[in-house]
C-alpha positions as CSV (number, residue, x, y, z in Angstrom):
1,X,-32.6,9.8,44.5
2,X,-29.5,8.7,47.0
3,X,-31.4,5.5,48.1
4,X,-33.2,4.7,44.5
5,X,-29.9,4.8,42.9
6,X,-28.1,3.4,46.0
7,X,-25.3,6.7,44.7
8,X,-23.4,6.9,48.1
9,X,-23.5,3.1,48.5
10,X,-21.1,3.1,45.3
11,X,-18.9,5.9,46.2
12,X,-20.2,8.6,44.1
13,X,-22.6,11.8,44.1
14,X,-25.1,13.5,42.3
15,X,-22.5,16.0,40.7
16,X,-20.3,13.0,39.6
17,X,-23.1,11.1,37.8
18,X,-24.9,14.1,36.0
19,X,-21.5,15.0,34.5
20,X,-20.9,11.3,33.9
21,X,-24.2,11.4,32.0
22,X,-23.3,14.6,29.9
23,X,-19.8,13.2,29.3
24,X,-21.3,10.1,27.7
25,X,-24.1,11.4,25.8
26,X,-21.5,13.8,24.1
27,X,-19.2,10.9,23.5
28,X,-22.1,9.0,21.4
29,X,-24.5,11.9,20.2
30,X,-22.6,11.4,16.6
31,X,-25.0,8.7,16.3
32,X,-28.1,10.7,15.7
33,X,-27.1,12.2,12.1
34,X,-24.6,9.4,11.4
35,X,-27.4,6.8,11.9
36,X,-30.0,8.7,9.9
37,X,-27.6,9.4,7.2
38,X,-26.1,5.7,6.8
39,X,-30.2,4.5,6.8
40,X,-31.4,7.4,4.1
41,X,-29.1,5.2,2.0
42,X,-31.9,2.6,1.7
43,X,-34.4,5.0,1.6
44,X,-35.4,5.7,4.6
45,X,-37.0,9.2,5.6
46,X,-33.4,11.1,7.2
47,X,-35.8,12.8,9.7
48,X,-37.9,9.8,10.3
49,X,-34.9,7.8,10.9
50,X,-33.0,10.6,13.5
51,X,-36.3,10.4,15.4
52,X,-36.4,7.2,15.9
53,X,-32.8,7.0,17.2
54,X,-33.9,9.6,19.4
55,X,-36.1,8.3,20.8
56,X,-35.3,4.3,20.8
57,X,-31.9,5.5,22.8
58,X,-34.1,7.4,25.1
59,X,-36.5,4.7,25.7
60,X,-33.5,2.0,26.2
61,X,-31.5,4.1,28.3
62,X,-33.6,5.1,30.4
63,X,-34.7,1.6,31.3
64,X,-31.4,1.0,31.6
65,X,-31.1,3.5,34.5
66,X,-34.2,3.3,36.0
67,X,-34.8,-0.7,35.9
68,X,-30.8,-2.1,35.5
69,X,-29.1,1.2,38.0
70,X,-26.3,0.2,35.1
71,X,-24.7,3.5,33.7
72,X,-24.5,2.3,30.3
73,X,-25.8,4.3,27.5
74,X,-27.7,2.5,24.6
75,X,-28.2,4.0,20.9
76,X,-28.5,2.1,17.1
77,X,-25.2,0.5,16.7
78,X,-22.1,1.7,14.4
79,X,-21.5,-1.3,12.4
80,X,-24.7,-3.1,12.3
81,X,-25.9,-0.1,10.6
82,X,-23.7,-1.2,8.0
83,X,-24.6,-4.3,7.8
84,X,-28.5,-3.6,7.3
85,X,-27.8,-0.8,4.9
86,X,-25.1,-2.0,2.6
87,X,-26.2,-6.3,3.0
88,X,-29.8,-7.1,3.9
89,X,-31.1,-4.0,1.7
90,X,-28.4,-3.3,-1.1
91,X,-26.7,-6.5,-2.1
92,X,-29.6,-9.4,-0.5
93,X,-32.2,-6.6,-1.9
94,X,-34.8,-6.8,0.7
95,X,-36.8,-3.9,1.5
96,X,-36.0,-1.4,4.3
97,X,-38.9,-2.0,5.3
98,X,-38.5,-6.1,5.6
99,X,-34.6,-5.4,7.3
100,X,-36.4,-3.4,9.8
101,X,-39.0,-7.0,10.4
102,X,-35.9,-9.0,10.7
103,X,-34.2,-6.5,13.3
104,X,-37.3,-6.7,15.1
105,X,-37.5,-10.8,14.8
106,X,-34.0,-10.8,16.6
107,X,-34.8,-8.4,19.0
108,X,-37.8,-10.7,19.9
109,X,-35.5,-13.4,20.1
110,X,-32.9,-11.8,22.0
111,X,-35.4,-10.5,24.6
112,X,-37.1,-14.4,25.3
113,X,-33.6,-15.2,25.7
114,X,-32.8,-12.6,28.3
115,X,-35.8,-13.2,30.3
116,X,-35.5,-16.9,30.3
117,X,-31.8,-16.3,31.8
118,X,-30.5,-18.6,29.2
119,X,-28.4,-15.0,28.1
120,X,-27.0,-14.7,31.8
121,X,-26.0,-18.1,31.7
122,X,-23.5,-17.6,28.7
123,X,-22.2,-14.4,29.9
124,X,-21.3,-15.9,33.8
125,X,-19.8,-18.6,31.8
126,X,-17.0,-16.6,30.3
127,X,-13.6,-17.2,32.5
128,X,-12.6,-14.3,34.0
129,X,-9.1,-14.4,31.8
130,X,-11.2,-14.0,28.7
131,X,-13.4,-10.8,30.5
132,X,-10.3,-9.2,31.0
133,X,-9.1,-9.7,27.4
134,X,-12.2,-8.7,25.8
135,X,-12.4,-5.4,28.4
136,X,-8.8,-4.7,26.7
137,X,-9.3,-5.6,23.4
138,X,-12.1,-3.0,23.5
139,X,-9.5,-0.2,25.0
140,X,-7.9,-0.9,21.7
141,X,-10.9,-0.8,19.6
142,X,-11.9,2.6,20.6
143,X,-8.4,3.7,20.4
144,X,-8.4,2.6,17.3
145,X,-11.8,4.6,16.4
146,X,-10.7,7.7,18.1
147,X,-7.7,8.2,16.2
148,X,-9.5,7.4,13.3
149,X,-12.2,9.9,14.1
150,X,-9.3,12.5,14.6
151,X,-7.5,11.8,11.8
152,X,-4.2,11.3,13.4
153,X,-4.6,7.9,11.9
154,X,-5.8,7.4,8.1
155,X,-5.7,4.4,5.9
156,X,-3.2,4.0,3.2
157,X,-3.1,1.4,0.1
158,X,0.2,0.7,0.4
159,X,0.4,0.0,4.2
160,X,-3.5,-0.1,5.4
161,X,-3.0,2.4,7.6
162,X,-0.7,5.2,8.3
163,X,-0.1,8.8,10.0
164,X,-2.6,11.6,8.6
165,X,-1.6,15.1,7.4
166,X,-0.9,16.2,11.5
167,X,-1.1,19.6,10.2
168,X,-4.7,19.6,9.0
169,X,-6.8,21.9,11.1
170,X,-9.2,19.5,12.3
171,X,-6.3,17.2,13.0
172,X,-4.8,19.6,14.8
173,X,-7.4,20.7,16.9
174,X,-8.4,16.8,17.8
175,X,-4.8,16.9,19.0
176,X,-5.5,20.1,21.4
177,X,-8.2,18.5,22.9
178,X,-6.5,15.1,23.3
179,X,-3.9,17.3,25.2
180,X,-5.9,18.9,27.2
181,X,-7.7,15.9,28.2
182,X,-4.5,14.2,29.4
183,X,-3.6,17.2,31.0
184,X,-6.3,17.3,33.1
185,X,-6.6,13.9,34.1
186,X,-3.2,13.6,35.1
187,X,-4.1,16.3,37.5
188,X,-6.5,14.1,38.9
189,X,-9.5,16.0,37.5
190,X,-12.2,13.6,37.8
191,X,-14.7,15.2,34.8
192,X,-11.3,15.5,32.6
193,X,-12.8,13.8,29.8
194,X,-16.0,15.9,29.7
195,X,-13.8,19.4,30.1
196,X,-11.8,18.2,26.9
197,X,-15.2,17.7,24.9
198,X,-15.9,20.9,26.3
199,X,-13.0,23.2,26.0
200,X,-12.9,21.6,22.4
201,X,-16.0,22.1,20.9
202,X,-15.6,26.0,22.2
203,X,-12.0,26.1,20.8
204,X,-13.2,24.9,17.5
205,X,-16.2,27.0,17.1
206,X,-14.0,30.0,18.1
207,X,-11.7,29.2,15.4
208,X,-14.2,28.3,13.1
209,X,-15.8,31.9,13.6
210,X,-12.3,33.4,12.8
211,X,-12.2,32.2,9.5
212,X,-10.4,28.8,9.8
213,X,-11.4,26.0,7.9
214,X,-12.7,22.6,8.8
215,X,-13.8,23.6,12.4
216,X,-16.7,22.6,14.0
217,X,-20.4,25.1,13.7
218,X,-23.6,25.4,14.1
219,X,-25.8,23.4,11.8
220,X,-29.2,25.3,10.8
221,X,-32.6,23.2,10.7
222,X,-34.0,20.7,13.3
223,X,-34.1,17.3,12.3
224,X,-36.1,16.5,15.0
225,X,-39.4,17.0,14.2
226,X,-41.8,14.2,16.3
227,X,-44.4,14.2,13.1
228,X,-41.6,12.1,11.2
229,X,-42.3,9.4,13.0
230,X,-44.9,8.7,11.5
231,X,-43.6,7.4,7.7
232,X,-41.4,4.4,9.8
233,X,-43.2,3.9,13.2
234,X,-45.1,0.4,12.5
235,X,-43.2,-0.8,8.9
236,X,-41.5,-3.4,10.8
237,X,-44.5,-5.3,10.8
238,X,-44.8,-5.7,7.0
239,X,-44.7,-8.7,5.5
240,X,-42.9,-10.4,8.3
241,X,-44.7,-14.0,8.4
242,X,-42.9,-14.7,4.6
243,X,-39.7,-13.9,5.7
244,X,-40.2,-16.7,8.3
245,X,-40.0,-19.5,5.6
246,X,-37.2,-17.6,3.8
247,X,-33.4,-18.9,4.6
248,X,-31.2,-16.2,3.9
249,X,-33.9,-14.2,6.1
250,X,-33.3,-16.1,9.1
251,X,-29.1,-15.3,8.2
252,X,-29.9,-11.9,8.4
253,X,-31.7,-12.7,12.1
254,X,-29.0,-14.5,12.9
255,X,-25.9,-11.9,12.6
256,X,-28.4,-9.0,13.8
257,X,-28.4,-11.6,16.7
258,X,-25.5,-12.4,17.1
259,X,-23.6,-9.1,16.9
260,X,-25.9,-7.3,19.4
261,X,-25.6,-10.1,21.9
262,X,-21.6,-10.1,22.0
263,X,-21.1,-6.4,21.3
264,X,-23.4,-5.7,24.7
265,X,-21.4,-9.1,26.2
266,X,-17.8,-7.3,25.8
267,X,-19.8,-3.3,26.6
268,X,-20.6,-4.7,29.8
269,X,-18.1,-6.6,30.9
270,X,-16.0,-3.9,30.1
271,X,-18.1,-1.0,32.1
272,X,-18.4,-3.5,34.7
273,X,-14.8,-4.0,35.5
274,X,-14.2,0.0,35.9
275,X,-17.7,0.6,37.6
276,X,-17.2,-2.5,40.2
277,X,-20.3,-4.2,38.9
278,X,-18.8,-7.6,38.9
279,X,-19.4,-9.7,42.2
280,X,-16.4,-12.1,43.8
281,X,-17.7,-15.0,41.5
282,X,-16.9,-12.6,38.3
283,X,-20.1,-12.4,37.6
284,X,-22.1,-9.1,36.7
285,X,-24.4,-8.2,38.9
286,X,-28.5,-8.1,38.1
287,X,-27.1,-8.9,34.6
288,X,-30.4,-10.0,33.3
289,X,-31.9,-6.7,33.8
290,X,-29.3,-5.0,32.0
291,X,-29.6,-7.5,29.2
292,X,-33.3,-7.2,29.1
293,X,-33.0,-3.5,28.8
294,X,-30.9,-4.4,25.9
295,X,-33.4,-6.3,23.8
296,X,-36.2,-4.0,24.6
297,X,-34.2,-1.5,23.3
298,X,-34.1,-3.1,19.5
299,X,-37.5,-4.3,19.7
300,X,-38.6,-0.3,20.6
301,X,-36.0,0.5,17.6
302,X,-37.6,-1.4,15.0
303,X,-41.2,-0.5,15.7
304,X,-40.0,3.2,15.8
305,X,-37.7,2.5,12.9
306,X,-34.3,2.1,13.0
307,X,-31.7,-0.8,13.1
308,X,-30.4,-2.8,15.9
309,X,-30.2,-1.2,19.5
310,X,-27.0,-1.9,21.6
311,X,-25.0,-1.2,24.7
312,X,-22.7,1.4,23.7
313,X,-18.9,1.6,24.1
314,X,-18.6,5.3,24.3
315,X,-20.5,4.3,28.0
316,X,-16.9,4.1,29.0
317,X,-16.0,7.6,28.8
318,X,-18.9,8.4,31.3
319,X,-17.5,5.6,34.2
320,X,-13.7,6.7,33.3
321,X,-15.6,10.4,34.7
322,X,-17.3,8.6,37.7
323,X,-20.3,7.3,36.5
324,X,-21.4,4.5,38.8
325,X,-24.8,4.0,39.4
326,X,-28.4,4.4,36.3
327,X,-28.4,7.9,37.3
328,X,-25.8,8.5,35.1
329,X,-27.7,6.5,32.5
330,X,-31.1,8.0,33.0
331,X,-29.5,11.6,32.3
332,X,-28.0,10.1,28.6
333,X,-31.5,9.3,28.0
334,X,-33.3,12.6,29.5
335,X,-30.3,14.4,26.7
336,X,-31.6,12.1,24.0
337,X,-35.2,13.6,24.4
338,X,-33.6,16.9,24.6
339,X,-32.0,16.6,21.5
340,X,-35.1,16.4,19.2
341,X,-35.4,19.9,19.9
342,X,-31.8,20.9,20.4
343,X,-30.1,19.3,17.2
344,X,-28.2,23.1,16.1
345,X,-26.2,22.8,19.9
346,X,-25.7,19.2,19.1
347,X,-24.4,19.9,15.7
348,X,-21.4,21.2,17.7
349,X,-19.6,17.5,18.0
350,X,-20.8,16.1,14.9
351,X,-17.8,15.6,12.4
352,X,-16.6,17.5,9.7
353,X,-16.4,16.8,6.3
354,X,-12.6,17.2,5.0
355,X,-12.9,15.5,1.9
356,X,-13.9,12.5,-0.3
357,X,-12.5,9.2,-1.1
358,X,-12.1,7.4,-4.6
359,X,-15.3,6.0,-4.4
360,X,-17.0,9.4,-3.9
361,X,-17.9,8.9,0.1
362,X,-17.2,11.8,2.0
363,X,-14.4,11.5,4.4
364,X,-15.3,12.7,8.2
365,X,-13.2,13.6,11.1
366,X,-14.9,14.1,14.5
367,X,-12.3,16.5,16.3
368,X,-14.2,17.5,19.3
369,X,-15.4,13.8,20.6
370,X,-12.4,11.9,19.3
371,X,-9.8,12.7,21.7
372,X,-12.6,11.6,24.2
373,X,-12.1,7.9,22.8
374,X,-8.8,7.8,22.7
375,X,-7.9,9.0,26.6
376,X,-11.1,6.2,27.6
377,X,-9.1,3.5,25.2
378,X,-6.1,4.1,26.9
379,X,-7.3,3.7,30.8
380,X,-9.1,0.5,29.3
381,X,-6.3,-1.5,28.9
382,X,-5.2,-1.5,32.3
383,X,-7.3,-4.7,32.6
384,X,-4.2,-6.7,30.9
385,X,-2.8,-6.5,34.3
386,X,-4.9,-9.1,35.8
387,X,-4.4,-11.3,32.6
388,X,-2.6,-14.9,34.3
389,X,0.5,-14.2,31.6
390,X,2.4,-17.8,32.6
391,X,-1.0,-19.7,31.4
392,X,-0.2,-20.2,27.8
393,X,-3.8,-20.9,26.9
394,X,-4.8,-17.6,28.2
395,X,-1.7,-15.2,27.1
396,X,-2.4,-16.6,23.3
397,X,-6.3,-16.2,23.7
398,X,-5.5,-13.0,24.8
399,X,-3.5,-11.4,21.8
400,X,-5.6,-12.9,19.4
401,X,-8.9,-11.8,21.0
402,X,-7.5,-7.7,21.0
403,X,-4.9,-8.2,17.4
404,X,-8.4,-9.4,16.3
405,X,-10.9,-7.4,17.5
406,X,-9.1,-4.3,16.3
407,X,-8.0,-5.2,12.7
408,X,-11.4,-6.7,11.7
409,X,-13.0,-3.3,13.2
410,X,-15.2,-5.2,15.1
411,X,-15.6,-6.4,19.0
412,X,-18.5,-9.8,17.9
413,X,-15.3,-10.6,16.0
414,X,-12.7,-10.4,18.3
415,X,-14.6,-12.3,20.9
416,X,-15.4,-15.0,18.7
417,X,-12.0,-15.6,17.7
418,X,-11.1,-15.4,21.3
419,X,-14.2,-18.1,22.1
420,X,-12.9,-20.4,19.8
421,X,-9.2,-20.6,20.8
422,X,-9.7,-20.5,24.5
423,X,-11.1,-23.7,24.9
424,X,-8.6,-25.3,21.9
425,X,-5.9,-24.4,24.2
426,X,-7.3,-25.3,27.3
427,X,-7.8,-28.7,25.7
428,X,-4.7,-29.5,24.2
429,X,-2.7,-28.5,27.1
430,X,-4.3,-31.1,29.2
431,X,-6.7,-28.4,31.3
432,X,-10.0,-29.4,29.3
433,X,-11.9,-29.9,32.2
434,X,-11.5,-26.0,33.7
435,X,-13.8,-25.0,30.6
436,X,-17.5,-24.7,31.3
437,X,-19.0,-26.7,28.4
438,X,-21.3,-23.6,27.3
439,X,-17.8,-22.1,26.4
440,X,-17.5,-25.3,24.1
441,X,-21.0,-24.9,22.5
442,X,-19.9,-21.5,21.5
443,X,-16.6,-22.0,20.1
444,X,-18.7,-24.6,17.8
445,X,-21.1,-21.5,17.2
446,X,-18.3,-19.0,16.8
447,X,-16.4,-21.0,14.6
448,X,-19.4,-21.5,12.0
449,X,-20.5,-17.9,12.1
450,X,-16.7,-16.9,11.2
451,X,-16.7,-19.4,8.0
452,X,-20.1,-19.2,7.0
453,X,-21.7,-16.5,7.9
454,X,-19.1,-13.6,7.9
């Protein structure tokens, strides 16, 4: 296992990347009911649909561990979710079924364009000023979700967003756990983040069992049952050669597309910065497997039938707890198998429901994993350090890139407002040359999707 995973080689043990693993499976595991839930909207079988995250995770993880050695975790993105629920099926009024054929168009796509190495190229061609800004811009980002989750920050008519009720139970114990969690890993506890999930979740179900509201608990039932498969596995290939001659069809490819490929972009370059997976040319080592991994992942995803697959984020929390090498992916995807027969434990970091909005959607704080985001967010942004400041190309780029990324709620975003005015700047202030002209191509591309397609 030493030698396959090359563990020692990159400074780390067994121990460290099986708690890495748990620590980053607990982070994201919110995605199995969330994504089932946010699909059932269309439609869509709830069990069906947590099965097929299941097991699309699994299978994508695991080739990310066993084929990449990466120690990212993959899963049905937050967000794109969104986007096939509430715009290709509600307001463009396709058919789940067709949304889930356009997903898997993309993912076709996205995987001849990892093979071919065309992918690669566009990643290697980001300047290492920009990596670093989008690797901070995410710190924020996840900041911005974990407070969120925890309900320490809530949004507000008058202001957007403001401080939430601190006393709230939920709130309060989200606050516990982000103690504890800074606590420990000022103590130099390597596994700090995991323990706070850990001591959390415990906390919380202790306190739920004495009688104190909004807590998390066990949930009864087992959503997943493998025989649900069977009502989504294959509906991806309905009716997909109309939708080939159908415009807005091929809009829908394109922000599946384009979404996947810079939310994985700005996953990895951001892993790759704390787990040394970046060479001396700034460039991320056996990328293309790790890309490749990637699109198999949504192609698996919309045979099995669920949206788009993607790099997750939360992989962070797992390298901030000395995750270095696929081992620490390959046991995230060993705990997504596990979980179709586990889902009462798991119910343990779901969130918990603490009220309802004006439009009737139920309001959700995630106490236990929350505080887990926000300690990862915070290391993140350590990458600002290496940002060349005096280049005023590169300080502007910067701010805009992380003000951006955080306030639309979405890392494609930032980037591509960050793609666009990098190489602006670079050319008006006379250093046009520095730019690699793929970097052009896609502020051209960027630039288009943010006034036309967005």
């Amino acid at each position: 296992m030493d030698k396959f995973f090359a563990i020692t080689k990159k400074g780390s043990t067994v121990r460290t990347e099986i708690i890495a693993g748990f620590t980053t499976f607990l982070a994201m595991a919110y995605i199995l009911p969330v994504n089932a839930f946010m699909l059932s909207k269309t439609g869509m079988p709830v069990a069906a649909v947590f099965v097929a995250t299941a097991v699309s995770a699994a299978i994508a993880t695991l080739i990310m561990g066993l084929y990449a050695n990466y120690p990212v975790a993959l899963a049905p993105g937050m967000g794109v979710n969104a986007f096939f629920t509430f715009t290709v099926v509600f307001s463009w009024g396709y058919t789940w079924q067709q949304a889930l054929s356009l997903v898997f168009i993309s993912g076709v796509i996205f995987l001849v364009i990892s093979l071919t190495g065309l992918r690669k190229k566009v990643i290697n061609a980001i300047p290492m000023n920009l990596k670093y800004a989008v690797g901070a811009g995410i710190g924020f980002f996840i900041t911005f979700i974990g407070l969120k989750n925890a309900g320490i920050v809530v949004s507000n008519p008058a202001t957007f967003v403001a401080l939430g009720e601190l006393t709230h139970p939920a709130v309060l114990l989200a606050l516990f756990g982000l103690i504890i969690t800074v606590v420990l890993y000022a103590r130099g506890v390597k596994s700090s983040v995991f323990v706070g999930i850990a001591v959390t979740a415990v906390v919380g179900l202790l306190l739920g069992v004495a009688g104190v509201e909004y807590m998390p608990a066990f949930q009864e039932g087992n959503l997943g049952e493998l025989s649900a498969i069977t009502e989504t596995f294959g509906a991806a290939f309905d009716g997909i050669v109309p939708l080939l001659t159908d415009p807005k069809a091929w809009i829908a490819v394109f922000t599946f597309l384009f979404v996947d490929f810079f939310d994985t972009a700005g996953t990895l370059m951001a892993v790759g910065q704390k787990a040394d997976l970046i060479n001396e040319n700034g460039e991320l080592v056996d990328a293309e497997k790790a890309l490749a991994a990637d699109a198999v992942g949504t192609v698996c995803g919309a045979v099995l039938g669920t949206s788009t697959v993607t790099s997750f984020v939360e992989s962070t929390t797992g390298v901030e707890a000395g995750g270095r090498t696929g081992l620490t992916a390959t046991v995230v995807g060993i705990l997504f198998i596990l979980s179709l027969f586990a889902y009462p434990l798991l119910s343990l970091v779901n969130g918990v429901v603490v009220g309802f909005d004006g439009f009737g959607d139920a309001i959700v704080y995630s106490p236990v994993t929350a505080p887990a985001l926000i300690m990862v967010g915070a290391l993140m942004v350590t990458s600002l350090k290496n940002i060349e400041w005096d280049d005023a190309a590169v300080s502007i780029t910067t701010f805009f890139t992380i003000i951006f990324m955080v306030l639309s709620f979405s890392i494609a975003e930032g980037i591509a407002v960050g793609f666009v005015f990098y190489p602006l700047l670079k050319l008006v202030t006379g250093k046009g040359k520095d730019v690699n002209y793929i970097m052009y191509i896609l502020a051209v591309v960027f630039t288009f999707f943010l006034l036309f397609v967005k």
